[in-house]
Each structure stands twice: as structure tokens, then as C-alpha cells.
RODO-2510 file (C-alpha; in nm, 4 decimals, decimal comma):
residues 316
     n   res          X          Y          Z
     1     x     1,0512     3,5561     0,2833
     2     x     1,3978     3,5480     0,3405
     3     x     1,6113     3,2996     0,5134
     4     x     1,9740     3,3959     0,6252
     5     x     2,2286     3,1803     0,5149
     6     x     1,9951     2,9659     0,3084
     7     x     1,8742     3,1831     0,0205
     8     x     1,8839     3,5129    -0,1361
     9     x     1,6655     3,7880    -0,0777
    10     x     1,4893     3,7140    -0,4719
    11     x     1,1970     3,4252    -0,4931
    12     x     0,9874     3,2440    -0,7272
    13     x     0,7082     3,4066    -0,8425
    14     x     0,4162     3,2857    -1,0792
    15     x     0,4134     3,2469    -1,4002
    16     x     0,2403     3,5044    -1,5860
    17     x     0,0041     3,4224    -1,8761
    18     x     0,0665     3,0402    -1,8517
    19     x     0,3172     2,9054    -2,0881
    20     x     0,5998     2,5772    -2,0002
    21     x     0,9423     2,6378    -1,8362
    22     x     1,0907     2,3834    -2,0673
    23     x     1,4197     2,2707    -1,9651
    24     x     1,5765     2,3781    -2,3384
    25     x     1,5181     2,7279    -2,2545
    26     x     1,7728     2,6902    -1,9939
    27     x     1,5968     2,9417    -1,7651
    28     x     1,3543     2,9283    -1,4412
    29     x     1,0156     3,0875    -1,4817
    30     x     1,1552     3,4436    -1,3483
    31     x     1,5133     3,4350    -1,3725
    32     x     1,6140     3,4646    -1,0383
    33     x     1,7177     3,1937    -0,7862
    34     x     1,4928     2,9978    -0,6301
    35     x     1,4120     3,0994    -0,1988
    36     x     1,2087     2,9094     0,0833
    37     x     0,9495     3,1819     0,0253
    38     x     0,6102     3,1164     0,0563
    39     x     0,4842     3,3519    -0,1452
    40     x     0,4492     3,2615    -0,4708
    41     x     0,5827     3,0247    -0,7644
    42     x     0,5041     3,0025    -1,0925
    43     x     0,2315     2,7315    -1,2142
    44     x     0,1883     2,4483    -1,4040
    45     x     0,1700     2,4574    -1,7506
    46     x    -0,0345     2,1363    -1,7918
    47     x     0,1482     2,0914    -2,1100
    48     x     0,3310     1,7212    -1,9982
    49     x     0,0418     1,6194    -1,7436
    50     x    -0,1548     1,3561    -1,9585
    51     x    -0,4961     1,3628    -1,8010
    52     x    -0,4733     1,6885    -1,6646
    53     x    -0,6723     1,9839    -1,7507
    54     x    -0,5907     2,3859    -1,7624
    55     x    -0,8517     2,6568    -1,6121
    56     x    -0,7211     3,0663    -1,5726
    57     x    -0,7983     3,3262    -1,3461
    58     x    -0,7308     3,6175    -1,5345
    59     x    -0,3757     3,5611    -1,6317
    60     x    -0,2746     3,2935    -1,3837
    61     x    -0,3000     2,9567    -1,4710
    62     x    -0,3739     2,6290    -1,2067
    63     x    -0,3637     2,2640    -1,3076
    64     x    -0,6199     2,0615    -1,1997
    65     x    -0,5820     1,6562    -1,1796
    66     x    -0,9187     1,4782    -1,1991
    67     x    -0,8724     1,1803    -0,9238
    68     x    -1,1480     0,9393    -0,8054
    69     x    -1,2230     0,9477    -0,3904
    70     x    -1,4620     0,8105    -0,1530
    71     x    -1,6867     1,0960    -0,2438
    72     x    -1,7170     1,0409    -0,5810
    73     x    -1,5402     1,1584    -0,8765
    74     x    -1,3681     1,5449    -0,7894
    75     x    -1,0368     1,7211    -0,8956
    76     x    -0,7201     1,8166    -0,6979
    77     x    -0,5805     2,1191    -0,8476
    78     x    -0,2083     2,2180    -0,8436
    79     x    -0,1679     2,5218    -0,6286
    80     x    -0,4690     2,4710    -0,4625
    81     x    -0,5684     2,5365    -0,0926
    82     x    -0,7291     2,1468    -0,0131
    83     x    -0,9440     2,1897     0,2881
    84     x    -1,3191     2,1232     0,2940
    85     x    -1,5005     1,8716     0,5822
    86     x    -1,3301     1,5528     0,7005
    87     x    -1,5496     1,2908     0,6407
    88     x    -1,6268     0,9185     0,7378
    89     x    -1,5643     0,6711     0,4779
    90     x    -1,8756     0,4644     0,3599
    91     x    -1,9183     0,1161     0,3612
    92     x    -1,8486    -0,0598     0,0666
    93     x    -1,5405     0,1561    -0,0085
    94     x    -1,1647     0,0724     0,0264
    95     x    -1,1124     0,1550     0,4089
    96     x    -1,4722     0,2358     0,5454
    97     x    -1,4923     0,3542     0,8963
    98     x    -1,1231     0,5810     0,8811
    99     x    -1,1216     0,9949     0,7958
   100     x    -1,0852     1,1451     0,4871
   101     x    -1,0190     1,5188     0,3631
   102     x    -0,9552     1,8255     0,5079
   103     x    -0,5457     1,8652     0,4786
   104     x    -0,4846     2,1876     0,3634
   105     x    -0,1577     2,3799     0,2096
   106     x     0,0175     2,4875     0,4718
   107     x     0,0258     2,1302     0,6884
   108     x     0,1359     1,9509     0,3637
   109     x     0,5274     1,8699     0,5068
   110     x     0,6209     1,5896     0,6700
   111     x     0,9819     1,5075     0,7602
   112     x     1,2170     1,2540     0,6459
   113     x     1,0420     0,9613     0,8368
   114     x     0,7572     0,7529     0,6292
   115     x     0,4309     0,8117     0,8588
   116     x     0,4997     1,1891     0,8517
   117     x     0,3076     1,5080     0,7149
   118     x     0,0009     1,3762     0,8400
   119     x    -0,1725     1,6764     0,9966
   120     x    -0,1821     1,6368     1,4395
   121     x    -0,0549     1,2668     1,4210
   122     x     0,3315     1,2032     1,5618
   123     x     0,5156     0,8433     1,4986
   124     x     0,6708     0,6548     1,2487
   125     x     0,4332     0,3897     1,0176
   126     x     0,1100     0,4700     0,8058
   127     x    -0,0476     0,1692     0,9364
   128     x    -0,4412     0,2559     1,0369
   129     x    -0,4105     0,5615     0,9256
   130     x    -0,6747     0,7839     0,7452
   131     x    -0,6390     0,9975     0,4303
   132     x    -0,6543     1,3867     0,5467
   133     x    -0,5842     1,4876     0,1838
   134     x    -0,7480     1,1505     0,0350
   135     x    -0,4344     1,0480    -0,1012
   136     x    -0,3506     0,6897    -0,0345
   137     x     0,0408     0,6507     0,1484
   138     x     0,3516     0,5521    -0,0633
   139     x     0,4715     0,2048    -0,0697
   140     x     0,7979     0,0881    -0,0118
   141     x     0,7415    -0,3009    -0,1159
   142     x     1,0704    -0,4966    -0,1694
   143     x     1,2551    -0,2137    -0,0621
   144     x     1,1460    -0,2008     0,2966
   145     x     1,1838    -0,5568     0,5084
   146     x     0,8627    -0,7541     0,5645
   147     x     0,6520    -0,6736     0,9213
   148     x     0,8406    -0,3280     0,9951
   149     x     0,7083    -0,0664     0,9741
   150     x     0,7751     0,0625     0,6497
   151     x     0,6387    -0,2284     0,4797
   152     x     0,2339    -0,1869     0,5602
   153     x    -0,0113    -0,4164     0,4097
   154     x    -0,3388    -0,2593     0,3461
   155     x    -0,2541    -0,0452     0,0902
   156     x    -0,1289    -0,3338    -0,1566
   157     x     0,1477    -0,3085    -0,3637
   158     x     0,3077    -0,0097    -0,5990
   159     x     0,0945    -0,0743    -0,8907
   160     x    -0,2139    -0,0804    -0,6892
   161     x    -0,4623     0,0693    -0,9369
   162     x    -0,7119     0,1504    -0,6510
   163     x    -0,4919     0,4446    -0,5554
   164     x    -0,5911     0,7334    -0,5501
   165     x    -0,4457     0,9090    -0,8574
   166     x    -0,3417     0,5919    -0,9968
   167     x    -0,0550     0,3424    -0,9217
   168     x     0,2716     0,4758    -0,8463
   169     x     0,5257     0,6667    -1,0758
   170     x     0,8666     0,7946    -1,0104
   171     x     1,0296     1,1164    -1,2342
   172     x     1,4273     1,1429    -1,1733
   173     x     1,5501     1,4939    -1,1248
   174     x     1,9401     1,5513    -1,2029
   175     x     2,1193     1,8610    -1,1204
   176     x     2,2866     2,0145    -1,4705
   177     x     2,5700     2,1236    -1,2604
   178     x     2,6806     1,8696    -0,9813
   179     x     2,6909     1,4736    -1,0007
   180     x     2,3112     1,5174    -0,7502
   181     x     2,0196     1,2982    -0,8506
   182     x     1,6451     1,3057    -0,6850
   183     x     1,3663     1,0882    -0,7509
   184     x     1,0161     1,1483    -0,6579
   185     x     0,7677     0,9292    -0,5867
   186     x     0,3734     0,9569    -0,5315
   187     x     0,0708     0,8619    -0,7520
   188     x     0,0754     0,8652    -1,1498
   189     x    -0,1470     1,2142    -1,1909
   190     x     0,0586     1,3893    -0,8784
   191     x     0,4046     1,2883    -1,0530
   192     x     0,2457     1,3833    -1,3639
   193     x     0,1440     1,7268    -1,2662
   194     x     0,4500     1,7744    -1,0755
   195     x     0,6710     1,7424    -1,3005
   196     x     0,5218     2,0155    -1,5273
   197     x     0,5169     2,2348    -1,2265
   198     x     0,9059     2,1350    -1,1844
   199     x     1,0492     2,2329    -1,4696
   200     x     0,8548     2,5579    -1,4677
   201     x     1,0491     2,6530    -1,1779
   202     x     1,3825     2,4817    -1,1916
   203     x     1,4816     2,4039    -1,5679
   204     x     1,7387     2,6042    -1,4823
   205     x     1,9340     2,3648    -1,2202
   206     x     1,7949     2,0656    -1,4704
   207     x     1,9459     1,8481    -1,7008
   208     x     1,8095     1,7204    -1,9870
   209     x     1,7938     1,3480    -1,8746
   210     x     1,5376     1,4372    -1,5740
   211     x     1,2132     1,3224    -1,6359
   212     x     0,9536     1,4799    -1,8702
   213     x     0,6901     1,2594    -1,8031
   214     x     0,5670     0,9816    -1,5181
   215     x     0,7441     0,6278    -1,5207
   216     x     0,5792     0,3511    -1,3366
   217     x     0,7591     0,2718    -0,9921
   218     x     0,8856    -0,0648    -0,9507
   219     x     1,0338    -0,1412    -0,6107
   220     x     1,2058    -0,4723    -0,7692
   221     x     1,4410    -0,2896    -1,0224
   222     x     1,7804    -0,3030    -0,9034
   223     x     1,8648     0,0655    -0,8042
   224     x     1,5259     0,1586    -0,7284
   225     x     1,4545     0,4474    -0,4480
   226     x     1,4826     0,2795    -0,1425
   227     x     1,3475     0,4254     0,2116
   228     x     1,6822     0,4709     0,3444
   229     x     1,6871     0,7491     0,0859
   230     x     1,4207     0,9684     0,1743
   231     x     1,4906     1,3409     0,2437
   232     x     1,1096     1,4647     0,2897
   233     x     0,7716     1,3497     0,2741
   234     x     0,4975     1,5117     0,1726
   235     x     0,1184     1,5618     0,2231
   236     x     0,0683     1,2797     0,4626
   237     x     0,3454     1,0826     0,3280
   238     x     0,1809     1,0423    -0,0192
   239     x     0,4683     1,2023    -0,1717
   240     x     0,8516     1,1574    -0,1202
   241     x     1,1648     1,3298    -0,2429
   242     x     1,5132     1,0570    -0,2528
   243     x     1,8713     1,1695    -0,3060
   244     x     2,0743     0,9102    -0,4385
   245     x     2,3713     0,8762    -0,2655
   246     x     2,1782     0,9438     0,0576
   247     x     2,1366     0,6552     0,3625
   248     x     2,0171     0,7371     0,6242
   249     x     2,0706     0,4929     0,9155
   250     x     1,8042     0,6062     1,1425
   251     x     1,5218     0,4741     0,8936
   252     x     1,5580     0,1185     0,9506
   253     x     1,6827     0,1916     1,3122
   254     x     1,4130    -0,0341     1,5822
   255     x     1,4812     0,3316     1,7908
   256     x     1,2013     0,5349     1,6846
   257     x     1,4358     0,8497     1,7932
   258     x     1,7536     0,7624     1,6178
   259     x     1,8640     1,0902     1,4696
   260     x     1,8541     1,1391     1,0447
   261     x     2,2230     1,0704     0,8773
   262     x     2,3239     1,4266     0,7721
   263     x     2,2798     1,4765     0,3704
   264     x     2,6159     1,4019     0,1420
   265     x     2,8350     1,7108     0,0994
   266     x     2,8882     1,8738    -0,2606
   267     x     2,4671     1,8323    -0,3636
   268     x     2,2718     2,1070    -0,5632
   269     x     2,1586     2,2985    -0,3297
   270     x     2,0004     2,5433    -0,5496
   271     x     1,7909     2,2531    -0,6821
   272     x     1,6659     2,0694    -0,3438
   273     x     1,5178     2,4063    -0,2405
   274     x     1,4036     2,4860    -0,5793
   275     x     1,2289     2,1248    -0,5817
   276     x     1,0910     2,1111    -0,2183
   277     x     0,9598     2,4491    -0,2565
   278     x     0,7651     2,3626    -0,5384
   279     x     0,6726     2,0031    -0,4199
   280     x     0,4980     2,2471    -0,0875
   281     x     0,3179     2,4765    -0,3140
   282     x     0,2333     2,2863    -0,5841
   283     x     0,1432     1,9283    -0,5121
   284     x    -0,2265     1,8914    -0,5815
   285     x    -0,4577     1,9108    -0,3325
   286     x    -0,8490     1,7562    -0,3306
   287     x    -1,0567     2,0554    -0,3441
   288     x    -1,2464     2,1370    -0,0221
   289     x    -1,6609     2,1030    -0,0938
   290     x    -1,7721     2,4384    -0,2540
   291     x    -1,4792     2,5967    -0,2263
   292     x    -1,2494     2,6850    -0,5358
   293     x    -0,8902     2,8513    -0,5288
   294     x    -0,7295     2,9812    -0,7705
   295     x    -0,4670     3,2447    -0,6108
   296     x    -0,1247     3,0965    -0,4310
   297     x    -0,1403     3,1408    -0,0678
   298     x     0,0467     3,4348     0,0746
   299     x     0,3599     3,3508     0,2997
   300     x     0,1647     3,3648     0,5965
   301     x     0,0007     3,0644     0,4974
   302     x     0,2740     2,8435     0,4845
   303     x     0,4576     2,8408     0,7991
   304     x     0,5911     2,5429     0,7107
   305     x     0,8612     2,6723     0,4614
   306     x     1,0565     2,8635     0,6413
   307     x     1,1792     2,6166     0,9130
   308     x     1,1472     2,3070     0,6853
   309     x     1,4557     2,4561     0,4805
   310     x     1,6609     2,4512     0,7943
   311     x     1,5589     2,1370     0,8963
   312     x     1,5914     1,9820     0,5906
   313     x     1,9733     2,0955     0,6387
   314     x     2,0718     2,0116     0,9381
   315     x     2,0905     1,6421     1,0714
   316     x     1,9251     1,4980     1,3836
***
């Protein structure tokens, strides 16, 4: 799917036959650039995802991330669709009473406010929320002030080992060609399986100080990610990209409609899309009951991609 004035007219594809993108090859998986398409991207190799396991489909592989939810223990597999029944919480588990399950691919995005990507809810805050793809919300903690609504209680701190996927990690992403820095944050096995899926795609925009494996998050380092630097959330705000460099004033702003600070001038390009196209397609998913993918979606799917890359761009 092309996008005029955003990429070129080649995309990512999948990786054939498995096999890691390292970032000493000093290529992507295909060559080419990487687009806002939809339709494909190459797949984890599992090969820096402690805890992760490999199955094929003929010669496509898909990660899959065993994670423990309110229905027991299941997997969430990289490239996978998600779906499946919502379902009621059960007493005696963390949050009884709120929904669970059902997020699929192509509603994964959020924008760049915390309490996005949440599938048919609008507003700012995670407070009260349920879990449409069982994953628990980031946490801010010393980086967001106390009472707002960045800084929610029920979901404990950063190291919270109740979380879904395990307490949160952070991988840095740097740009091999421009002074540009990201950091992603989410659970331990999503940055885990992530970053394999990352530097299958994008080892060519990569130095090699980003990450090659999950570090735990800790919100009272000096220089930690920080709200005000969030460019996108993710699959009901479980996952968030940061620039460094970035502020944007409308995130502690008491308006709810104060419009995003534009992104800094002079930033890889080439690697934000390359990194929130593969955050959108490959960001595992809790697998809907009975129901097993193991093909990418086509572009049609994900409807998302096409006008997140614009937005993404362009302030508010």
C-alpha cells in the first residue's frame, strides 16, 4: 500500500524460511525500504526472545510468547490475529468484574495520548478500564505527577510481577544514521519478542548500541522515558514508542484537547515507520479460543496503517 509523500512504492515483506535480521548484517529482511503497508513484514526469529518459542507454517515462521491470563495459562503469538470472546473476569482474580479479550490486529493503534488504542473507548486515562487484548496498561510511576491522570493506581508499580507478560522492560532503538533515539516500553515477553521482530526488519536503520535483549524499566533512573515523550501507543496502551528529544506539551496539559507538540525536525524517518510498522503487525496478540493464525493479515485488514503514518506526522 502506498502512501504519497510518505514512502516508496517497495514494502516489507516476510521473512522466508525463518532465520534473524541481525543488525551486523547491515541489511533489512528484504532489502528494500521500509512502507506503511499492511501487507506483510517479515517475522520473528525467536532467536533473542528468552521464553519464547518458534512454530512454522510451511516456510513462514511466527513467535509465540507463553503469558499467564485470567483464563488460564495461553500464548500470544507475534503476527497473530488476537480476537476470540470477551469475557468477564472471575472472582478471585486481579480485577474481577471488568472485560477481557477480544482486541484484534487491525484496532491495535492508539495515538500519542496514554488511555488510547483501546478498541470503541475515547479519553485520556486507563483508569477502570478492562483488558481487550489482556494486556495490563503501561505505567508511568515517578515520571507522571501523583492523582493525574497518567499516574493510575490499580495496576501497581513498573515491576509489578502480576502483569501480564511480566514486569516492565524498555529496549532503546538508535538510528545508525542521525543523532534519533526511541525507547519502547511494554511487558518483559512483548519487549522481548519485539525486539527480535525489530531487527528483522530494520537492522538496517540500527546501530549497534540498540537493544538486543529486554532491560527492566525503572521510572526512577534519571533520563528515563517520560510521558511527555510518547509518540504512539499501542494495543490498548500496553505498549509505547518515546523519541528522546520529544515533549510534548499537550500531555500534561489539564485540557483534554490541547493539540500534540509537532515531532523534532532532522529524526530517522526511515526508522519510525520501519519501527511503528512493525510494532502494528507484530506485537503479540492473546490468541482468540480455537482459533490459530499463522498467515499476516492482508492490507485490508489493517486500516489502521495507512492514516496512522500521516497522523503520526503531522501535529495537532
Amino acid at each position: 500500500m502506498f502512501v504519497p509523500f510518505i514512502t516508496r512504492s517497495s514494502r516489507l515483506e516476510r521473512r522466508k524460511g525463518g532465520g534473524g535480521g541481525g543488525k551486523s548484517s547491515g541489511s533489512s529482511s528484504t532489502g528494500s525500504k521500509p512502507t506503511s503497508s499492511g501487507s506483510g513484514s517479515s517475522t520473528s526469529s525467536g532467536k533473542k526472545s528468552s521464553g519464547t518459542s518458534s512454530s512454522t507454517s510451511g516456510s513462514e515462521k511466527k513467535t509465540t510468547v507463553p503469558v499467564s491470563t485470567s483464563k488460564g495459562k495461553s500464548s500470544a503469538s507475534a503476527y497473530g490475529w488476537g480476537g476470540g470472546s470477551t469475557v468477564v473476569i472471575t472472582q478471585g482474580q486481579p480485577f474481577a468484574g471488568r472485560r477481557a479479550g477480544g482486541g484484534t490486529r487491525n484496532q491495535i493503534y492508539g495515538t500519542r495520548t496514554y488511555g488510547s488504542g483501546y478498541p470503541g473507548v475515547i479519553g485520556r486515562g486507563v483508569a477502570g478500564r478492562g483488558f481487550p487484548f489482556w494486556y495490563w496498561p503501561v505505567v508511568w510511576g515517578y515520571g507522571a505527577p501523583v492523582g493525574s491522570y497518567l499516574r493510575p493506581s490499580e495496576y501497581g508499580d513498573w515491576y509489578n510481577t502480576s502483569r501480564v507478560g511480566g514486569p516492565m522492560a524498555e529496549a532503546t532503538f538508535t538510528s545508525n544514521s542521525t543523532n534519533t533515539t526511541f525507547h519502547m516500553l511494554s511487558d518483559n515477553s512483548t519487549v522481548s519478542s519485539l525486539i527480535s521482530s525489530i531487527d528483522a526488519n530494520c537492522s538496517s536503520s540500527l546501530s549497534s548500541s540498540s537493544s538486543t535483549s529486554p532491560q527492566p524499566y525503572n521510572a526512577s533512573v534519571p533520563g528515563a522515558p517520560s510521558p511527555e515523550q510518547a509518540i504512539q501507543y499501542y494495543r490498548a496502551s500496553s505498549i509505547v514508542l518515546t523519541l528522546d528529544g520529544y515533549n510534548n506539551s499537550a500531555t500534561p496539559s489539564s485540557d483534554p484537547n490541547a493539540t500534540d507538540s509537532s515531532l523534532p525536525s532532522g529524526i530517522d524517518m526511515t526508522l519510525l515507520v520501519c519501527l511503528n510498522q512493525t510494532i502494528g503487525l507484530a506485537a503479540p496478540l492473546v490468541n482468540g479460543a480455537g482459533t490459530q493464525w499463522s498467515t499476516v493479515p492482508s492490507s485490508g485488514s489493517l486500516l489502521g496503517l495507512v492514516w496512522l503514518v500521516w497522523w503520526i506526522l503531522s501535529p495537532r
